[in-house]
C-alpha positions in Angstrom: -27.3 19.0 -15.8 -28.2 18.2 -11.9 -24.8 17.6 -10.2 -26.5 17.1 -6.9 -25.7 13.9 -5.1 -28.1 11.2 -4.3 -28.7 10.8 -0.4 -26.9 7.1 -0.5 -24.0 9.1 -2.2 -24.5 11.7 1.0 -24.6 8.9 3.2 -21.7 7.4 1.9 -19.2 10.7 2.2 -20.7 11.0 6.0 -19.6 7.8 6.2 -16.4 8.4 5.1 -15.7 11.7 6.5 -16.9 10.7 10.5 -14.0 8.0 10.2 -11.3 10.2 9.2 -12.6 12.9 10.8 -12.5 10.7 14.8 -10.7 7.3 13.5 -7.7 9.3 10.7 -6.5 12.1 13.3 -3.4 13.6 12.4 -1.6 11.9 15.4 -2.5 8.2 13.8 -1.1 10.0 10.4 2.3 10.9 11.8 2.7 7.6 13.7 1.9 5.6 10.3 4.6 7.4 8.7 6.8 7.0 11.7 6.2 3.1 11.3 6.8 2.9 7.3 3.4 4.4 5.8 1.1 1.7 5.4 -1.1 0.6 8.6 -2.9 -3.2 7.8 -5.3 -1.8 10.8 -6.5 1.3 8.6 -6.5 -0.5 5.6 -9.4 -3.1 7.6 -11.1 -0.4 9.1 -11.7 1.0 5.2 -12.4 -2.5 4.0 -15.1 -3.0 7.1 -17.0 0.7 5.8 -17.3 -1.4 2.8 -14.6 0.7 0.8 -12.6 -2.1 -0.5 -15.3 -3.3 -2.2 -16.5 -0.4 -3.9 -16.2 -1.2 -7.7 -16.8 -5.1 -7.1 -19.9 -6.3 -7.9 -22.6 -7.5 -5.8 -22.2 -11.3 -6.6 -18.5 -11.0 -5.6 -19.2 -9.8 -2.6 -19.0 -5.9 -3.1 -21.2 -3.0 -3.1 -21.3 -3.0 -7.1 -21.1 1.3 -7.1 -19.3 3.5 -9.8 -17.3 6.4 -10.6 -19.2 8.5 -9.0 -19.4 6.9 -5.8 -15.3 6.5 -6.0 -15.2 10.2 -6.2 -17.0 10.8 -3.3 -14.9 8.6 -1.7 -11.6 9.2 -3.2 -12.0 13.1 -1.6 -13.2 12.7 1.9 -10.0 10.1 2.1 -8.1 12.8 0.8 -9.4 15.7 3.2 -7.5 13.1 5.9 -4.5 12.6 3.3 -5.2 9.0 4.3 -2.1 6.7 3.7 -3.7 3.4 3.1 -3.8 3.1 -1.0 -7.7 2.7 -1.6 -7.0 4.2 -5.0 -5.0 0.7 -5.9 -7.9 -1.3 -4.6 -10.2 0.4 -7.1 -8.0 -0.3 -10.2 -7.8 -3.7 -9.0 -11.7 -4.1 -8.8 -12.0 -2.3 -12.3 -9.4 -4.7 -14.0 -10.2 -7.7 -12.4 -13.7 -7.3 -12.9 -13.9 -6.0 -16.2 -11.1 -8.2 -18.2 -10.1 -11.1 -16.0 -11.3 -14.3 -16.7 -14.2 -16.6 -14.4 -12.2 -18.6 -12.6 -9.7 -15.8 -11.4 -12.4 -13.6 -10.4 -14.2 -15.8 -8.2 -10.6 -16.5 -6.4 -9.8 -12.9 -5.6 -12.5 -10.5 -6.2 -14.3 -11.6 -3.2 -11.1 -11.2 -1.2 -10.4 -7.9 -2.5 -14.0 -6.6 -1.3 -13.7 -7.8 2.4 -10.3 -6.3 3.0 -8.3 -10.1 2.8 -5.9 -9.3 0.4 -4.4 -5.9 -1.0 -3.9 -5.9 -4.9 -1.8 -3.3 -6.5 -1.1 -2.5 -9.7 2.6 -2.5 -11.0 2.8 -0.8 -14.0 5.7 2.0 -14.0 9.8 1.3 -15.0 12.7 3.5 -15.5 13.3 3.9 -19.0 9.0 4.3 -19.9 8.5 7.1 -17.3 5.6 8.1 -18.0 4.5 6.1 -21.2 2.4 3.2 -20.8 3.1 1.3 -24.2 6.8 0.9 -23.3 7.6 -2.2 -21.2 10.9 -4.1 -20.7 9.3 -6.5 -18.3 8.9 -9.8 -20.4 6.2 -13.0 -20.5 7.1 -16.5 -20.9 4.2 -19.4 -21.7 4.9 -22.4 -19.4 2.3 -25.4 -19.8 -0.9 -24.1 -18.6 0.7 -21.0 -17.1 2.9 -18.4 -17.3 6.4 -16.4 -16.1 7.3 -13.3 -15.4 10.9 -11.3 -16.1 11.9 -7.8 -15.0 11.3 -5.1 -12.5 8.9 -2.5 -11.9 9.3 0.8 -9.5 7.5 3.2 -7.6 4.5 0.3 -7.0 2.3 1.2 -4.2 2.9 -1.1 -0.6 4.9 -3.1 -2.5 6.4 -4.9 0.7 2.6 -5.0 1.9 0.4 -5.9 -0.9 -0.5 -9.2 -1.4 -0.9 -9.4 -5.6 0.3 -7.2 -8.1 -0.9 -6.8 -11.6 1.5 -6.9 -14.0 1.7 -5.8 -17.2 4.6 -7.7 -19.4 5.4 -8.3 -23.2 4.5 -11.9 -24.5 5.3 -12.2 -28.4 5.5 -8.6 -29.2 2.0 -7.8 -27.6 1.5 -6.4 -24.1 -0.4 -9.0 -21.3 -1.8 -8.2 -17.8 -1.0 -10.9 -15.2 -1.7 -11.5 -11.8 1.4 -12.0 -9.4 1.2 -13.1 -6.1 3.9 -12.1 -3.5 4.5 -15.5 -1.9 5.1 -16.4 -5.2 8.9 -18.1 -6.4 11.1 -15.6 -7.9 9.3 -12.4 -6.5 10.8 -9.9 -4.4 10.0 -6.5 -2.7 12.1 -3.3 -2.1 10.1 -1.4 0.2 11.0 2.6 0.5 8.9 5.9 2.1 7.6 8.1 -0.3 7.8 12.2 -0.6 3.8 12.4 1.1 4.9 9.7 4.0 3.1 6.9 2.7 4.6 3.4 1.4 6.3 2.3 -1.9 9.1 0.2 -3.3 10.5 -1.9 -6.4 9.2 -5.1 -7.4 11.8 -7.9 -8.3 10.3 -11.1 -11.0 12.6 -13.9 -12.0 10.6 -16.4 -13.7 7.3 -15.7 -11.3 4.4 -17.8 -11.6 1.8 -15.8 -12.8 -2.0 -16.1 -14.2 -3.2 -14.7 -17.3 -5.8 -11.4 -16.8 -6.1 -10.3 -20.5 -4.0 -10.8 -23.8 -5.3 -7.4 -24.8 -2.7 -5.5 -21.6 -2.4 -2.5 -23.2 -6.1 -1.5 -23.3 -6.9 -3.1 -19.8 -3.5 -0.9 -18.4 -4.8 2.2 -19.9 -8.0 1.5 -18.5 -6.5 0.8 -15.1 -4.3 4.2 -15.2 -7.5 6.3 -15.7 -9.7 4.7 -13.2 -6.4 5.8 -10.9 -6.1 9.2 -12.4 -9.9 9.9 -11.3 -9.0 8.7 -8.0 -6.1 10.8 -7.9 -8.5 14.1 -9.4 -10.9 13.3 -6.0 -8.4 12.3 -4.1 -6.5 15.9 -4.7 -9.5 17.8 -4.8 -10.3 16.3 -0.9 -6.6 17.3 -0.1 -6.9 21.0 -1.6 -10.3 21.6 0.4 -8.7 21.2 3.3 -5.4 22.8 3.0 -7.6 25.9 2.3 -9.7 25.3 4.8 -6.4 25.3 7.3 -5.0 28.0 5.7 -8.7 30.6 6.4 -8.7 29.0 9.6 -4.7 30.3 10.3 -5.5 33.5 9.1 -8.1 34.3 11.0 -6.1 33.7 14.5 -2.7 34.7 13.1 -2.2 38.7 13.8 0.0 41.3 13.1 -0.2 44.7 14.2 -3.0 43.8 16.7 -5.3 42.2 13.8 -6.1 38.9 12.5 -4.1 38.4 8.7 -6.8 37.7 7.6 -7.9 41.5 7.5 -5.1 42.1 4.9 -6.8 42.8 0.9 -3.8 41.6 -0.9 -3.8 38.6 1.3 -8.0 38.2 0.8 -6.7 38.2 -2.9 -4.8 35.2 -2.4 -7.3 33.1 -1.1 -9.8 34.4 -3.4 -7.1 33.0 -6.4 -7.2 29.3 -4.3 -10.5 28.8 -4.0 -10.9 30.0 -7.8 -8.7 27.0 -8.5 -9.9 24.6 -6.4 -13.8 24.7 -7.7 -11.8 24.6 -11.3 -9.7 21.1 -9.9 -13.8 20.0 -8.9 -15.8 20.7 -11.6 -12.4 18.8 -13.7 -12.4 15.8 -11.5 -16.4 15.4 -11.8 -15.7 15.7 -15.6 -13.1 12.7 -15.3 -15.4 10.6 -13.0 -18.6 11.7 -15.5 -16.3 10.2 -18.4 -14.7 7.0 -17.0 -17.2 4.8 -18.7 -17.1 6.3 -21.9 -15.1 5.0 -25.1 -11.7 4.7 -25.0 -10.7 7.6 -26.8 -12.7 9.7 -25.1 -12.3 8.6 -21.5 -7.9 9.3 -22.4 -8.5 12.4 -23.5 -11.0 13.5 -20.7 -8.2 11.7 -18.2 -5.2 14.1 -19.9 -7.3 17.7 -19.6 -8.5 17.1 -15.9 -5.0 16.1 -14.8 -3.5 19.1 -16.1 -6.0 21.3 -14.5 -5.9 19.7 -11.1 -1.8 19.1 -11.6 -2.0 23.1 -11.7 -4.5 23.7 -8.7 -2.4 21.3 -7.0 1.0 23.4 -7.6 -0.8 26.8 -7.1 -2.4 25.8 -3.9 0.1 23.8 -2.1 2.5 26.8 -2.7 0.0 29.3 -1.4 -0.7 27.8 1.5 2.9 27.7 2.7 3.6 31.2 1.5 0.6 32.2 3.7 1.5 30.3 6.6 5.1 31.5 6.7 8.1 29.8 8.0 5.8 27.2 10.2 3.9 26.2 7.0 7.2 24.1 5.6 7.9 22.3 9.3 7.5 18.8 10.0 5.6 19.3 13.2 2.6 21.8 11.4 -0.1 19.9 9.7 0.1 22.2 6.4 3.6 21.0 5.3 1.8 17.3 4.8 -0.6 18.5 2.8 1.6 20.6 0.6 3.6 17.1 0.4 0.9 15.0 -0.5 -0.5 17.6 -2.9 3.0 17.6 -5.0 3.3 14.2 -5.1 -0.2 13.8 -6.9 0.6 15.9 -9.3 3.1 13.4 -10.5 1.1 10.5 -10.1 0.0 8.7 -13.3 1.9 11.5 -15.0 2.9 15.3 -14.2 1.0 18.2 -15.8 3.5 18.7 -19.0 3.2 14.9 -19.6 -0.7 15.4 -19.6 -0.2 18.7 -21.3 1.4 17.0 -24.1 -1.6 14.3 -24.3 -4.3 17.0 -24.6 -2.2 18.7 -27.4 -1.8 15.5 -29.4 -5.1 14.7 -29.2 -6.3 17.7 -30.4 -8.9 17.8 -33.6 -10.0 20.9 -35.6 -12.0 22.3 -32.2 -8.8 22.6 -30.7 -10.3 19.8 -28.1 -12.7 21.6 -26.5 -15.4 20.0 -27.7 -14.1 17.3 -29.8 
């Protein structure tokens, strides 16, 4: 199987990588963080490389690419551990474009692909951790429309995002809606999270809202796994560099007058990272390669790359700080981010037991290797 990339996919990680590279520095991270976690600025800057509009399709105004493309993406944001939540912007596209209705994608697909408006997806609450068929939130049919009842946490820019997409119980059977945040009866919590970037709780009381689907759990599930694939890339971007800043440490770090670097057991280590990292990348390939195919297939494909990149994630993260010593867990040294970001994507759409216990039930006579 050729896994070489096509030169617009080339093009489209130089892209990428030239503006985190001279327009992401880690100074503009730190002072994003400082100021809450979410820059509008970055966010426009990504919309105007055409990013936003990456999974819309040409007729609404986007670039009309794939999974593939995402990835590429998804990792050269991640090599920057780039704040701004381009993964959200993708499940948006995906849902809205693949289950909404006419009329409501004409209205906000083409605002989603310039950059105008931010949608996120609101999916998680308390008591259904990780579980997407539980949801307490609640649907109520008024004349032509509808409202919304409950709370959801953890959603991405929740005090910045402009629409959420809402997944709520109507007659016994999961709906996705579209919320807006000027909406009546919507309100925002907005918090930090562990990696610096920007999250809070949203608030409905009898919210407008506009129908996406009837069928919500199957467009949710398909929403999750486009954002697990982003979170694969995303994490294998982040691990590629850590190591990268860990070689480059070692090699100007000395004891007893020679670089660390020098040391075997310490060679060893880094040997044991970059074993997992091409592991977590030849994983998240096999999760973009599969987000297209059948349902059952693309979950279980979603479950077995997140446990392997939830454990490169762990194993990296840890390494690095172990092999950058007491500096490698300070605020001030560029390492102690990554190891940050990299532990809070391993919880993201579901740690590595959750996903651990998804590949086991899903298991058939192969043992799910091949099934």
């Amino acid at each position: 199987m050729d896994f070489d990339f096509s030169d617009d996919q080339q093009q489209l990680r130089d892209a990428v990588r030239k503006w985190v590279d001279k327009g992401y520095t880690f100074e503009r991270h730190n002072a994003i963080v400082a100021a809450g976690g979410f820059d509008r600025a970055a966010y426009t800057e990504l919309a105007e490389l055409g990013l936003a509009g990456l999974y819309v399709s040409e007729d609404d105004g986007g670039l009309g690419m794939g999974p593939i493309e995402g990835m590429v993406v998804m990792e050269e944001l991640g090599r920057g551990i780039v704040l701004e939540p381009l993964g959200q912007t993708l499940i948006a596209s995906g849902l809205l474009g693949g289950y909404a209705p006419a009329e409501l994608k004409a209205a906000w697909l083409p605002r989603v692909a310039s950059g105008e408006v931010l949608v996120v997806l609101a999916h998680q609450e308390r008591k259904a951790r990780y579980r997407l068929d539980l949801c307490a939130t609640t649907a109520v049919q008024a004349g032509q429309g509808w409202t919304l009842t409950g709370t959801k946490n953890v959603v991405p820019a929740a005090d910045h995002a402009d629409a959420f997409i809402v997944p709520a119980m109507a007659g016994g059977k999961m709906g996705l809606f579209l919320v807006e945040r000027t909406a009546s009866g919507v309100s925002t919590h907005g918090h930090a999270t562990q990696d610096g970037g920007r999250a809070g709780d949203l608030t409905l009381k009898d919210a407008p809202a506009r129908l996406i689907t009837t069928d919500g759990l199957t467009a949710l599930e398909h929403g999750v796994d486009i954002g697990i694939a982003a979170a694969c890339a995303e994490g294998v971007g982040v691990m590629d560099k850590t190591v990268a800043i860990t070689v480059e440490y070692m090699n100007t770090r000395k004891q007893f007058g020679v670089a660390i670097a020098t040391f075997q057991a310490l060679r060893h280590r880094v040997a044991d990272m970059k074993m997992q990292l091409e592991l977590a990348r030849s994983m998240s390939y096999y999760a973009s390669l599969k987000l297209n195919a059948p349902t059952a297939e693309r979950r279980a494909a979603m479950a077995r790359a997140k446990v392997q990149l939830g454990t490169a994630m762990r194993f990296i993260g840890q390494q690095a700080v172990q092999l950058h010593g007491g500096i490698g867990v300070t605020d001030e040294y560029i390492v102690s981010h990554y190891f940050k970001k990299l532990t809070q994507l391993e919880m993201t759409y579901g740690d590595t037991l959750h996903h651990l216990g998804e590949v086991s039930a899903r298991m058939q006579d192969t043992a799910g290797v091949f099934a």
